[in-house]
N, C-alpha and C positions, 0 to 999 in steps of 0.2 A: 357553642361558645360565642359569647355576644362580645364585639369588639367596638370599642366607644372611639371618639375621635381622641388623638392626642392632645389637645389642648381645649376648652369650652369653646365653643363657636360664641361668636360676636357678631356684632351688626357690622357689616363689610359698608365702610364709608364711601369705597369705590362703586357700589352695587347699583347705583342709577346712572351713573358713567356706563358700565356694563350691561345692563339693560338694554340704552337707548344705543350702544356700539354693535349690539347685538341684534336691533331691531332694523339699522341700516345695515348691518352687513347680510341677513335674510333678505330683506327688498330687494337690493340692489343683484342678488345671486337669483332673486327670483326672478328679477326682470331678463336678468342675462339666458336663464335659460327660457323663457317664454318667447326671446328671439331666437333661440336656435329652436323652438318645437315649429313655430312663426316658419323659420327659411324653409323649414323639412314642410311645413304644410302648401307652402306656397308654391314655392321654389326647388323642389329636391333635386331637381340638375344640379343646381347653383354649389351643392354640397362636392360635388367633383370636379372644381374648378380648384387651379393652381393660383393658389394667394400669397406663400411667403417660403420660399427657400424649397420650391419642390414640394411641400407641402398642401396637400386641399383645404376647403373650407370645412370640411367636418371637423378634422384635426386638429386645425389652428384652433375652431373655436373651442372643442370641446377640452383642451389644453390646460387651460385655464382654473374650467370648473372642476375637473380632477385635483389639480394641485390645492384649489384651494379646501375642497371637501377634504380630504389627507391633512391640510396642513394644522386645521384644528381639532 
């Protein structure tokens, strides 16, 4: 059973907004975790240190990248 879409697709006006939203939101996710592979290479003590509310730096950083990979 072949299911078509409910209405004809069209050319999404927003589609280079989305793109280029898309292209900084990759970078920018890229870069952040290039510094947490960065501390673990450098620095892996540095990951068991207390940085915010009881908290370590693994957690705090990795906090982040969780929620935002989930929230799209």
């Amino acid at each position: 059973m072949f299911h078509k879409p409910a209405t004809p697709a069209e050319s999404d006006p927003a589609g280079p907004y989305k793109m280029r939203l898309g292209l900084w939101m990759f970078l920018f996710y890229s870069l952040f975790y290039a510094g947490f592979v960065a501390i673990n290479l450098f620095a892996p003590l540095a990951m068991a240190e207390v940085v915010f509310a009881g908290l370590n730096l693994a957690t705090v950083r990795v906090s982040p990248s969780v929620s935002y990979q989930f929230s799209a």
